[in-house]
TORFIGU-133594 format. One record per residue: residue number from 1; x, y, z of N, C-alpha, C in turn; residue in three letters. Coordinates in nm, 4 decimals, m for minus. Atoms other than C-alpha are relative to their C-alpha. Example, Ala and Ser with C-alpha at 12.3 -4.5 7.8 and 13.67 -1.06 7.14 Angstrom:
<ronus>
<ronu 1; <0.0890; m0.1190; 0.0000>; <1.2300; m0.4500; 0.7800>; <0.0900; 0.1200; 0.0000>; 'ALA'>
<ronu 2; <m0.0820; m0.1190; m0.0060>; <1.3670; m0.1060; 0.7140>; <m0.0770; 0.1090; 0.0730>; 'SER'>
</ronus>
This chain:
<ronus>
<ronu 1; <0.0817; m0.1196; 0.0000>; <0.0000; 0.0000; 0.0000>; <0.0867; 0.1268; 0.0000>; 'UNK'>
<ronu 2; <m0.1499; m0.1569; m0.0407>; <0.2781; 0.2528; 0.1150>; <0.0619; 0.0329; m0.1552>; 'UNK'>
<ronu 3; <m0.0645; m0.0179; 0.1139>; <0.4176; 0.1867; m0.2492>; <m0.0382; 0.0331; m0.0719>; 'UNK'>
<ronu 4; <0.0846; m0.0511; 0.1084>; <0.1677; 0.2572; m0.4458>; <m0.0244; 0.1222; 0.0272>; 'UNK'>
<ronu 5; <m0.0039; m0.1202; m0.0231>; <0.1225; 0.5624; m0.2292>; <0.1232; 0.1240; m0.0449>; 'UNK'>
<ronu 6; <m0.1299; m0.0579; 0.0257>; <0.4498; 0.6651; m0.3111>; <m0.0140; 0.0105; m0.1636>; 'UNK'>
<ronu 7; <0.0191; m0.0349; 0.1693>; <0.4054; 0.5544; m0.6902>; <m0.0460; 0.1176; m0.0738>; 'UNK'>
<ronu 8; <0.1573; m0.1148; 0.0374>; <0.0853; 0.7975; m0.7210>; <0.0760; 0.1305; 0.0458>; 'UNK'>
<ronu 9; <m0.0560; m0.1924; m0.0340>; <0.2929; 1.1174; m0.5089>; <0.0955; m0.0087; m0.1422>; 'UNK'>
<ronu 10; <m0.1128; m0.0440; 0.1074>; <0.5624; 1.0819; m0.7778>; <m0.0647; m0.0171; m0.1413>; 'UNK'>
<ronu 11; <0.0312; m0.0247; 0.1593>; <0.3808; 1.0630; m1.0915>; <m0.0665; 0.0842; m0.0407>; 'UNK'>
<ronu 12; <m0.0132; m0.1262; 0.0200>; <0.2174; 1.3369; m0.9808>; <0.0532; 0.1489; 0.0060>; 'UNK'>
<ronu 13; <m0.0828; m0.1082; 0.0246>; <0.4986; 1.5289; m0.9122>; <0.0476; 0.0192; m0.1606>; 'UNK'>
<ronu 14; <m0.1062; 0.0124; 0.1637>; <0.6329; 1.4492; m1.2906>; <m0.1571; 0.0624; m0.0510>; 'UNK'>
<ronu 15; <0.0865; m0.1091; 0.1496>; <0.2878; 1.5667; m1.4467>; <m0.0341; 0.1318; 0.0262>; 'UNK'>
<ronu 16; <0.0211; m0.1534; 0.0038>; <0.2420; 1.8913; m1.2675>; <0.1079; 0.0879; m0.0550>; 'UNK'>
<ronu 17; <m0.1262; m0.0812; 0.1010>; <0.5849; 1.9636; m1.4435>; <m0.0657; 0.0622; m0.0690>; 'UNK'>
<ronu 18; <0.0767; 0.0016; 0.1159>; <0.3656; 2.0019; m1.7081>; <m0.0451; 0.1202; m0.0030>; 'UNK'>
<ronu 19; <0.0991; m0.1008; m0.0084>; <0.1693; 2.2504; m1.6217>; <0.0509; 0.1661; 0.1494>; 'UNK'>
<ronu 20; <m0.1006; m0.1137; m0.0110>; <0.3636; 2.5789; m1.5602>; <m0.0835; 0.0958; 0.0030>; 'UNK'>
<ronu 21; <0.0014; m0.1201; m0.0193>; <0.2897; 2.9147; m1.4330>; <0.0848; 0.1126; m0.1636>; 'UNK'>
<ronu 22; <m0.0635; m0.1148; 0.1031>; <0.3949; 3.2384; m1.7029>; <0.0637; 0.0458; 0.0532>; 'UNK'>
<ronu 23; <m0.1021; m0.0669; m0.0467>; <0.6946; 3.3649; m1.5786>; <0.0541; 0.1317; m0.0643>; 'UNK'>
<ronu 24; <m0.0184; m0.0776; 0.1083>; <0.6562; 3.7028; m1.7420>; <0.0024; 0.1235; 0.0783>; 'UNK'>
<ronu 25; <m0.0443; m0.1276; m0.0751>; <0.7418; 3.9459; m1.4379>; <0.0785; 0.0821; 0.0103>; 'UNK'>
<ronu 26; <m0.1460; m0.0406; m0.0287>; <1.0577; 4.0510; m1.5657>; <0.0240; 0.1168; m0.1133>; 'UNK'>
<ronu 27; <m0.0146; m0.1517; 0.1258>; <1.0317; 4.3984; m1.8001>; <0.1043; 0.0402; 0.0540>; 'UNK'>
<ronu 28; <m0.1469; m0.0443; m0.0088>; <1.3229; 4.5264; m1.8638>; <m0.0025; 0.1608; m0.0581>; 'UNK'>
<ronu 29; <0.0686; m0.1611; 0.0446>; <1.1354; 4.8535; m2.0061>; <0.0027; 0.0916; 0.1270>; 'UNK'>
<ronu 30; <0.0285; m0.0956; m0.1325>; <1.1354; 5.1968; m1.8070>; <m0.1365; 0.0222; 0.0352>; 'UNK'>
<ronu 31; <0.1580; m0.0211; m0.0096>; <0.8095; 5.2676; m1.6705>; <m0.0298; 0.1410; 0.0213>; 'UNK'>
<ronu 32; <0.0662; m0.1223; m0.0399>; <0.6485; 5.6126; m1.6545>; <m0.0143; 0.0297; 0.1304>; 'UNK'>
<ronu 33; <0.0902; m0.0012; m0.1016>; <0.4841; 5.5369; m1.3654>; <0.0589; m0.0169; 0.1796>; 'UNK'>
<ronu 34; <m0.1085; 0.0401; m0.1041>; <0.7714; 5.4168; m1.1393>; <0.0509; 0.1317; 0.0902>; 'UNK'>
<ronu 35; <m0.0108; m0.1139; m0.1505>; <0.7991; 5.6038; m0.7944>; <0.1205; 0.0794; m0.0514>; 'UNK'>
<ronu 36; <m0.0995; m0.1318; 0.0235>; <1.1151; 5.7387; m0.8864>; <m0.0304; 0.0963; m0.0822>; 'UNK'>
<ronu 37; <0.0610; m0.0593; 0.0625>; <0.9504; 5.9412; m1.1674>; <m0.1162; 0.0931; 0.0747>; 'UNK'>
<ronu 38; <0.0751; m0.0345; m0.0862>; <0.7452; 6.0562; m0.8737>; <0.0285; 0.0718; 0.1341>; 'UNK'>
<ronu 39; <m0.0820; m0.0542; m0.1221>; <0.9365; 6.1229; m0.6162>; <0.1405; m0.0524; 0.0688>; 'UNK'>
<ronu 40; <m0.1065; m0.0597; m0.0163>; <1.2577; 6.2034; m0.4824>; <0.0703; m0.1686; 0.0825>; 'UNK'>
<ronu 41; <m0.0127; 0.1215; m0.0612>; <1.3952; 5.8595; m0.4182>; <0.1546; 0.0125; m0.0092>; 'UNK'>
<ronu 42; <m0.1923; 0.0285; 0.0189>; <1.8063; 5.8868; m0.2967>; <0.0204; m0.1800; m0.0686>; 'UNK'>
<ronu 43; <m0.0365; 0.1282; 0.0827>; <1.9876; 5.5971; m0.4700>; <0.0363; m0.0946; 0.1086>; 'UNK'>
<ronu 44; <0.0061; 0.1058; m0.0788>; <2.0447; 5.4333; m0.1500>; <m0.1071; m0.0914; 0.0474>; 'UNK'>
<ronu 45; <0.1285; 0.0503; 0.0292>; <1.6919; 5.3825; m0.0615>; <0.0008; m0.0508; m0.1212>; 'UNK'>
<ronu 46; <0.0180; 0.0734; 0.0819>; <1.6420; 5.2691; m0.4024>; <0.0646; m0.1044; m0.0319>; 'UNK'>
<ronu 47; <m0.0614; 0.1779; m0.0080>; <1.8704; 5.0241; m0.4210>; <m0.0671; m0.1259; 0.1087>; 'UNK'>
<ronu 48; <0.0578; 0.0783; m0.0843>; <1.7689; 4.8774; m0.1044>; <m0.1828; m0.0200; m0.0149>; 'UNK'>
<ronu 49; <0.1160; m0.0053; 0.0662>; <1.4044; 4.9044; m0.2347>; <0.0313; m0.1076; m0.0936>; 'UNK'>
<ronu 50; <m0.0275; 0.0883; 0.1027>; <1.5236; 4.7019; m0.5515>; <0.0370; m0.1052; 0.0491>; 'UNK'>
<ronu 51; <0.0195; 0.1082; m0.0994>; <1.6753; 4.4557; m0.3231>; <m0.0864; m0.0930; 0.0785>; 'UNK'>
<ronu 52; <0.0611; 0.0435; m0.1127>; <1.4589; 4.4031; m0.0954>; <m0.1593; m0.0364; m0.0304>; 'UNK'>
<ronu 53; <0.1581; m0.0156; m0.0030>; <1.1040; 4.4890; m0.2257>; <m0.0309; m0.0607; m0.1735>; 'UNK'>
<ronu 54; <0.0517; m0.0023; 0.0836>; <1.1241; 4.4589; m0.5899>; <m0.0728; m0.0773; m0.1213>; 'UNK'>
<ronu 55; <0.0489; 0.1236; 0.0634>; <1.0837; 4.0898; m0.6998>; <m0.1542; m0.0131; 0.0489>; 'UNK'>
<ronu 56; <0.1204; m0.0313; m0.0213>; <0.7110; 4.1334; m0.5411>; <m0.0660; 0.1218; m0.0191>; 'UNK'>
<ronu 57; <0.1241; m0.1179; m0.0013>; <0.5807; 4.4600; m0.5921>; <0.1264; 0.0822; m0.0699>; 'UNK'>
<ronu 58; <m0.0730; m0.0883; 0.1082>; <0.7722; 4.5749; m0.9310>; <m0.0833; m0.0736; m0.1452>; 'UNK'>
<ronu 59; <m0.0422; 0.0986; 0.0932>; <0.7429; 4.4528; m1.2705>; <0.0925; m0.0255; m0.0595>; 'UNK'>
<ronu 60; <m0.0996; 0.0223; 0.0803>; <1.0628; 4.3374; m1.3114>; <0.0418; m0.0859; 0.1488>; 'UNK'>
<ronu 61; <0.0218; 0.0958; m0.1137>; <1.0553; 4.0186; m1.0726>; <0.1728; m0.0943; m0.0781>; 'UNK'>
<ronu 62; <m0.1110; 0.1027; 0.0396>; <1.4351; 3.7946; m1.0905>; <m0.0387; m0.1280; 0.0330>; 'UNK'>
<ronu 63; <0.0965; 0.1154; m0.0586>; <1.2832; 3.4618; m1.0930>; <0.1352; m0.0753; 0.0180>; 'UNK'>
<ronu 64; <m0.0854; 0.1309; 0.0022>; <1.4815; 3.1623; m0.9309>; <0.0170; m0.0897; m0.0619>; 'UNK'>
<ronu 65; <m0.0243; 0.1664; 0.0547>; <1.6177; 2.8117; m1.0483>; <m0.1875; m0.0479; 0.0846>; 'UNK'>
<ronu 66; <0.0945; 0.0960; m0.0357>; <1.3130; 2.6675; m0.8370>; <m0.1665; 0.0787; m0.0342>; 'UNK'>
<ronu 67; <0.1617; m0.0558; 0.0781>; <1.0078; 2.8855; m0.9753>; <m0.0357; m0.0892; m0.1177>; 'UNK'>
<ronu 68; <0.0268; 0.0771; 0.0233>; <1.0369; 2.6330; m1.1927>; <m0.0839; m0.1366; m0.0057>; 'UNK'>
<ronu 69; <0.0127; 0.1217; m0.0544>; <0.9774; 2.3478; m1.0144>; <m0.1635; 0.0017; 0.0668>; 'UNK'>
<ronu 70; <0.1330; m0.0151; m0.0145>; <0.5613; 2.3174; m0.9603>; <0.0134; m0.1041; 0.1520>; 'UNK'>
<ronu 71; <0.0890; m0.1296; m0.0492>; <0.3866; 2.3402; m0.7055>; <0.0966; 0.1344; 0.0679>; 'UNK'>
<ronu 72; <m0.0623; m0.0965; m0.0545>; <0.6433; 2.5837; m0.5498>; <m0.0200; 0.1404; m0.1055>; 'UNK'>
<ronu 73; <0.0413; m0.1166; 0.0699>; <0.6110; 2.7841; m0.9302>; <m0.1135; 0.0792; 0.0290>; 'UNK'>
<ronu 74; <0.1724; m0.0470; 0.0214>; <0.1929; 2.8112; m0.8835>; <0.0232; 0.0958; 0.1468>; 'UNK'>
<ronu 75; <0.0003; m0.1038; m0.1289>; <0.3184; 2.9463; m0.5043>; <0.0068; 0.1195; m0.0257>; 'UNK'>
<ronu 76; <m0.0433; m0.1045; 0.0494>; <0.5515; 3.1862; m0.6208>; <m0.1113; 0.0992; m0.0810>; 'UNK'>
<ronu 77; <0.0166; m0.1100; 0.1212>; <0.4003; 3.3698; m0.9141>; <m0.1501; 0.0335; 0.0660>; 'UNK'>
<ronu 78; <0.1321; m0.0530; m0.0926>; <0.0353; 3.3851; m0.6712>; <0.0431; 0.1008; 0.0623>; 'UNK'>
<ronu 79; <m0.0054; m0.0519; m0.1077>; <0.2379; 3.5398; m0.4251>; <0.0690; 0.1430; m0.0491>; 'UNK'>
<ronu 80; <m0.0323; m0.1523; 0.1090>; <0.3953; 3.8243; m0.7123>; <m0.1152; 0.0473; m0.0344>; 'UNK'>
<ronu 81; <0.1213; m0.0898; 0.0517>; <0.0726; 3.8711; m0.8422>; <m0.0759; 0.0937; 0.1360>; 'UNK'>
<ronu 82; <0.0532; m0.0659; m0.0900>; <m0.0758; 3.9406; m0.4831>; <0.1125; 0.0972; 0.0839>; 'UNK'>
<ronu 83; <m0.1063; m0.1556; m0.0473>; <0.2342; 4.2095; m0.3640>; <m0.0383; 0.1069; m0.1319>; 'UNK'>
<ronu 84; <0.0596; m0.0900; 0.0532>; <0.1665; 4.3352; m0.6579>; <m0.0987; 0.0514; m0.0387>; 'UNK'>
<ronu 85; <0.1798; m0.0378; 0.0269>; <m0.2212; 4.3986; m0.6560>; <0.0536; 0.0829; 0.1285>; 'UNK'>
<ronu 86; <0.0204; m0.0974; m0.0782>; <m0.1442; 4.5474; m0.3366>; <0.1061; 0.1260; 0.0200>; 'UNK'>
<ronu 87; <m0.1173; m0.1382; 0.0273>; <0.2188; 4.7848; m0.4178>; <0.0728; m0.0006; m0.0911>; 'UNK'>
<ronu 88; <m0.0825; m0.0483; 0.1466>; <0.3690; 4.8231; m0.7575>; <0.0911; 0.0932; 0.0003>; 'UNK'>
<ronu 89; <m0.0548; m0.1355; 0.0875>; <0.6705; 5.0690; m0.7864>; <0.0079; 0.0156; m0.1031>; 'UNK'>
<ronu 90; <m0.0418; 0.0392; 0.1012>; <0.6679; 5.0042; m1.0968>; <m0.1441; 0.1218; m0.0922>; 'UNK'>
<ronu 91; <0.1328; m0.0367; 0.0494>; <0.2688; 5.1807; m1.1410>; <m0.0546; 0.1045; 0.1395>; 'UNK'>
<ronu 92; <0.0484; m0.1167; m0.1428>; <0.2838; 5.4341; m0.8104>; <m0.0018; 0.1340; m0.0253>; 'UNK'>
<ronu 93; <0.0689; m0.1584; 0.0718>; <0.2538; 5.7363; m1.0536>; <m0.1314; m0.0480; m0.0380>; 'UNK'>
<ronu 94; <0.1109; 0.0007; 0.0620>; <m0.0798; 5.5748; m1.1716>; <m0.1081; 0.0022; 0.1527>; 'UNK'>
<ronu 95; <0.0734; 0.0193; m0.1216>; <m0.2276; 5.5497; m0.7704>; <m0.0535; 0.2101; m0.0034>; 'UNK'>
<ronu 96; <0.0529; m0.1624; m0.0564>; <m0.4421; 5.8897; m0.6323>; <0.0791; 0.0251; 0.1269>; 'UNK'>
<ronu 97; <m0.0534; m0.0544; m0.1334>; <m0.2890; 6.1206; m0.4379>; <m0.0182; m0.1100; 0.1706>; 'UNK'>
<ronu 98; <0.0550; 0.0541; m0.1158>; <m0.4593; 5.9168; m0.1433>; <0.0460; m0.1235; m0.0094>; 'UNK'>
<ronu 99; <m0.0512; 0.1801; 0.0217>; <m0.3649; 5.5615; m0.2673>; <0.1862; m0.0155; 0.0672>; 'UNK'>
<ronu 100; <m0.1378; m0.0314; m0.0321>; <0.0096; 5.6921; m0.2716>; <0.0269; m0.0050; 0.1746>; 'UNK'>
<ronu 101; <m0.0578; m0.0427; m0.1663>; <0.0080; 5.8576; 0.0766>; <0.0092; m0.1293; 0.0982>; 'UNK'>
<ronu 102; <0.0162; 0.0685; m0.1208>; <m0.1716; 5.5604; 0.2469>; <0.1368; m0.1486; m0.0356>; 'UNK'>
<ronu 103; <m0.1002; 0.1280; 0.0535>; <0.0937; 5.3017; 0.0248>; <0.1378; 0.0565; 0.1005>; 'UNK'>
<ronu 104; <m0.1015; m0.0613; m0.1349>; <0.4114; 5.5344; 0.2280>; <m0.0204; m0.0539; 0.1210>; 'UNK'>
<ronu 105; <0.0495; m0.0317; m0.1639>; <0.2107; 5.5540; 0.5463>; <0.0812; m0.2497; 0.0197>; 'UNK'>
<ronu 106; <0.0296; 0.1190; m0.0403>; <0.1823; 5.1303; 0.5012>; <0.1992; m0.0515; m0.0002>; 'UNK'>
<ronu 107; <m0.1694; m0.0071; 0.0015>; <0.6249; 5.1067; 0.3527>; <0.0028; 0.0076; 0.1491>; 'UNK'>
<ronu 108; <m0.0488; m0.1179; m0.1392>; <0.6875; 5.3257; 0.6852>; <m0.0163; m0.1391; 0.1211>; 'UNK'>
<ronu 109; <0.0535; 0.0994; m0.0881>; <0.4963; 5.0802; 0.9093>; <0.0791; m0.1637; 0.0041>; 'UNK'>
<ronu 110; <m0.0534; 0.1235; 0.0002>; <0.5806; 4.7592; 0.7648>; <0.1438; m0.0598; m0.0134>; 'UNK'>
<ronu 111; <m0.1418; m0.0247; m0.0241>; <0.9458; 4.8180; 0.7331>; <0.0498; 0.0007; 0.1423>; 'UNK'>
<ronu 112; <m0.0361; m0.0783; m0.1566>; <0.9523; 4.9968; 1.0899>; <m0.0266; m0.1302; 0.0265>; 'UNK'>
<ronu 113; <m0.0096; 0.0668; m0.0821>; <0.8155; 4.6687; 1.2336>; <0.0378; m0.1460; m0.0239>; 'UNK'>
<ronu 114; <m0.0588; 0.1609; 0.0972>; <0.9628; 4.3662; 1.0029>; <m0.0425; m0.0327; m0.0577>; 'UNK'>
<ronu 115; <0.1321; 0.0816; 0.0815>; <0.6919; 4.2668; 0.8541>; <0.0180; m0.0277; m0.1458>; 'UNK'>
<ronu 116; <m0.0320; 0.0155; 0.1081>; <0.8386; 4.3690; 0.5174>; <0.1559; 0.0341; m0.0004>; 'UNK'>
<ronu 117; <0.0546; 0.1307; 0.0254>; <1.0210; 4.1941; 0.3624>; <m0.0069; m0.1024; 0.1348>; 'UNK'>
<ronu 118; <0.0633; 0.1034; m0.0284>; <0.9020; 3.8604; 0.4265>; <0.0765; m0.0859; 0.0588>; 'UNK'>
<ronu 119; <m0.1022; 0.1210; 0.0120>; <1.0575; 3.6289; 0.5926>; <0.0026; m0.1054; m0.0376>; 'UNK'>
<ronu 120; <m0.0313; 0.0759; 0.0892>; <0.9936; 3.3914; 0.4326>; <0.0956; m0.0280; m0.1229>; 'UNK'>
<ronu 121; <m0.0631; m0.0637; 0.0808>; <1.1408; 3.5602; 0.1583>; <0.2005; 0.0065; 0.0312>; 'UNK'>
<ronu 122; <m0.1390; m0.0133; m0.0882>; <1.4695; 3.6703; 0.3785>; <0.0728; m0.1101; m0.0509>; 'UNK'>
<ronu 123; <m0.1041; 0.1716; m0.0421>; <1.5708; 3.2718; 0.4128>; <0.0607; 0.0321; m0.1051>; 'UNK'>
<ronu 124; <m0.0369; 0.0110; 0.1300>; <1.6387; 3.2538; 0.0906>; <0.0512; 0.0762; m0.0538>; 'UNK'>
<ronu 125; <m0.0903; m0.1186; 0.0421>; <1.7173; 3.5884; m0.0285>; <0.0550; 0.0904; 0.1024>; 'UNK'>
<ronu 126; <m0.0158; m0.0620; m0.1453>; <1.9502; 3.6618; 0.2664>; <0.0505; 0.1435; m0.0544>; 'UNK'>
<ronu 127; <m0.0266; m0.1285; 0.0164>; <2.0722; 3.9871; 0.1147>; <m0.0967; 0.1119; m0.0743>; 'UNK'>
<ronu 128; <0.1114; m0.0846; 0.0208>; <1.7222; 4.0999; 0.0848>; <m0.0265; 0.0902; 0.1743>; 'UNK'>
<ronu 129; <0.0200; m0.0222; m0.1251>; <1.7347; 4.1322; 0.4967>; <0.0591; 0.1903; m0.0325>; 'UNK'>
<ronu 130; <m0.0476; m0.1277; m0.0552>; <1.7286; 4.5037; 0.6076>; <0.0523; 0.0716; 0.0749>; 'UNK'>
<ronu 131; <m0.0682; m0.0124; m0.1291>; <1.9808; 4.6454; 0.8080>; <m0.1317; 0.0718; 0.0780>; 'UNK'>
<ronu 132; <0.0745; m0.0852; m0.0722>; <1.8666; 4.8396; 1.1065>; <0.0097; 0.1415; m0.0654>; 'UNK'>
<ronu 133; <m0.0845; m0.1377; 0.0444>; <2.0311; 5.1637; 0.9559>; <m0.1237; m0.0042; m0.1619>; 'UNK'>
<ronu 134; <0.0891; 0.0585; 0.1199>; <1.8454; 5.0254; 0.6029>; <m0.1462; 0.0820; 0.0408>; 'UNK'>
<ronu 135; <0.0912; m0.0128; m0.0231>; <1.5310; 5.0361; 0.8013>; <m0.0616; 0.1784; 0.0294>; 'UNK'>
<ronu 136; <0.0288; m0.0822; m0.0460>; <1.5502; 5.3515; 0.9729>; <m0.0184; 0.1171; m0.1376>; 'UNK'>
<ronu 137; <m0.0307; m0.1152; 0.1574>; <1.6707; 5.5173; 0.6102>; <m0.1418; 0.0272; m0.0571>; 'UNK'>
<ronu 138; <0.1502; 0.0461; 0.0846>; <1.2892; 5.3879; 0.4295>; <m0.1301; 0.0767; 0.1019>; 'UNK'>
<ronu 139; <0.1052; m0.0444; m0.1105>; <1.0728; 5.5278; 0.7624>; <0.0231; 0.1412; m0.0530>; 'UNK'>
<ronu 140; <m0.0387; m0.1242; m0.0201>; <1.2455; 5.8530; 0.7549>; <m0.0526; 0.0822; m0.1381>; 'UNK'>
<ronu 141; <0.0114; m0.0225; 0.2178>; <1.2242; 5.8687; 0.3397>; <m0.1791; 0.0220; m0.0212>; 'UNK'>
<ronu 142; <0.1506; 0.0319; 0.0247>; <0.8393; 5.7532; 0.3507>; <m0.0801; 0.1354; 0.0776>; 'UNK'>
<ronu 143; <0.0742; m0.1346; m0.0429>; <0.7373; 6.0430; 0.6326>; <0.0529; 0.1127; m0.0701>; 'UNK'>
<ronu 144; <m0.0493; m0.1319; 0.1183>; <0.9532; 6.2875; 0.4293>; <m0.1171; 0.0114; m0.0724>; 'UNK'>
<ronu 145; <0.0838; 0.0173; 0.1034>; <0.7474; 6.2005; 0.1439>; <m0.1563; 0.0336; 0.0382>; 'UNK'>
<ronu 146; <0.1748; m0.0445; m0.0434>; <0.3985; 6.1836; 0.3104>; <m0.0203; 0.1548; 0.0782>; 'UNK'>
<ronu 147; <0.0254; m0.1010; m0.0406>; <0.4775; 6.5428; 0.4697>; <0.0139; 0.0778; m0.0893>; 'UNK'>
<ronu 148; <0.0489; m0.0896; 0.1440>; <0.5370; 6.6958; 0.1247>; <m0.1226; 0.0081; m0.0295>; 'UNK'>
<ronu 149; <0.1488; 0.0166; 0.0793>; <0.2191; 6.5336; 0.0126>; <m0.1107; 0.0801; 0.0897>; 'UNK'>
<ronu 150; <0.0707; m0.0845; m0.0843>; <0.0713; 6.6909; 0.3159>; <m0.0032; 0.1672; m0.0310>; 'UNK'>
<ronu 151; <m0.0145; m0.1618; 0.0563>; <0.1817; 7.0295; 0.1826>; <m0.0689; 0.0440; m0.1054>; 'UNK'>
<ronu 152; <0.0486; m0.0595; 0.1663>; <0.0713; 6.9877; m0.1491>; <m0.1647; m0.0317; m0.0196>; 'UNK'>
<ronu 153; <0.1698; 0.0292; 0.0173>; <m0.3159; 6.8552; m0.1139>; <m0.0332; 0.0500; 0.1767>; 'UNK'>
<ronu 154; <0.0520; m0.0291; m0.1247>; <m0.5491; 6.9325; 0.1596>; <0.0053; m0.1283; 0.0570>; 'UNK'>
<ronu 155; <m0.0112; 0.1541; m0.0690>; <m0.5169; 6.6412; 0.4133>; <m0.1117; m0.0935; 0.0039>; 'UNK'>
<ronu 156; <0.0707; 0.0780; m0.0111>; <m0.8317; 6.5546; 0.4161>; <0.0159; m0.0937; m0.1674>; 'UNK'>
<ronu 157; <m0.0078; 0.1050; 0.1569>; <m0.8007; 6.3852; 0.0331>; <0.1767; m0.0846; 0.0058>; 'UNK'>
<ronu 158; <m0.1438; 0.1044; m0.0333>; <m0.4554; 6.1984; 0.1980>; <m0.0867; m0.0648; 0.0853>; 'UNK'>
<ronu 159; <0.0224; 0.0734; m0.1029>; <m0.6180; 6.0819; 0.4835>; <m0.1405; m0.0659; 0.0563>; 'UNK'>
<ronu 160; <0.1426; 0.0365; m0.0287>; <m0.9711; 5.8510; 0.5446>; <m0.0082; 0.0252; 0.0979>; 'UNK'>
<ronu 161; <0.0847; m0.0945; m0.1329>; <m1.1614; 5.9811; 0.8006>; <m0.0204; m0.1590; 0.1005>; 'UNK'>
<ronu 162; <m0.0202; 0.1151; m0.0645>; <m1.1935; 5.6990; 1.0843>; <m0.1413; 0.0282; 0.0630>; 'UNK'>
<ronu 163; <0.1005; 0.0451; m0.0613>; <m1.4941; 5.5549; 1.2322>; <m0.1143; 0.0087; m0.0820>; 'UNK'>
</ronus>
């Protein structure tokens, strides 16, 4: 029984080969729309941005040897599509004033408390990890940024009203 169980996991590891994800996250085009075109992004932040953030929430994703390898591909390329439904630098000139601010406000946060990146992510891409110094650089950069935007619109069209 055990063998046949075993037979059946491995033959369907060999046919989900088969059946492949589009690995088509990787433009090599400039984008219009790309934050830096937007705002004032030093090249250190951006690097560490590109590092760190940009294989999920860019379009221009460096795919691994094992994105390949199914089911781990169908993981992967779910888990690009959903960073990027929710932060694109790649399309953060096309967000409203308000989309922008609260996308900063969320950077700022999820940076400040680890959350991003992933660790999951980290293991693997250990020179995606953010220093502390890293971290503090992206907080500092993001309220910069959201206190311009505060200058330049009335706050209430940055900020949803609560309750």
């Amino acid at each position: 029984m055990v063998k046949k169980i075993l037979l059946f996991s491995l033959a369907a590891l060999v046919i989900i080969q088969f059946f492949r994800p589009k690995l088509d996250n990787n433009s090599t085009a400039a984008n219009a729309d790309n934050i830096n075109n937007f705002a004032n992004v030093p090249a250190d932040i951006d690097q560490a941005l590109k590092t760190s953030c940009y294989d999920c929430h860019s379009n221009k994703t460096t795919y691994p040897w094992y994105a390949s390898v199914q089911p781990v591909g169908w993981w992967l390329q779910d888990h690009i599509n959903d960073g990027k439904k929710e932060l694109n630098f790649d399309e953060f000139g096309s967000y409203t004033p308000r989309r922008q601010y609260h996308k900063l406000e969320e950077i700022g946060d999820e940076v400040e408390h680890g959350e991003m990146p992933l660790p999951s992510y980290t293991i693997i891409h250990t020179n995606s990890k953010l220093s502390a110094e890293q971290k503090r650089q992206i907080v500092s950069w993001t309220e910069q940024l959201m206190n311009d935007m505060k200058a330049k619109y009335p706050i209430d069209s940055l900020v949803r009203k609560k309750g």
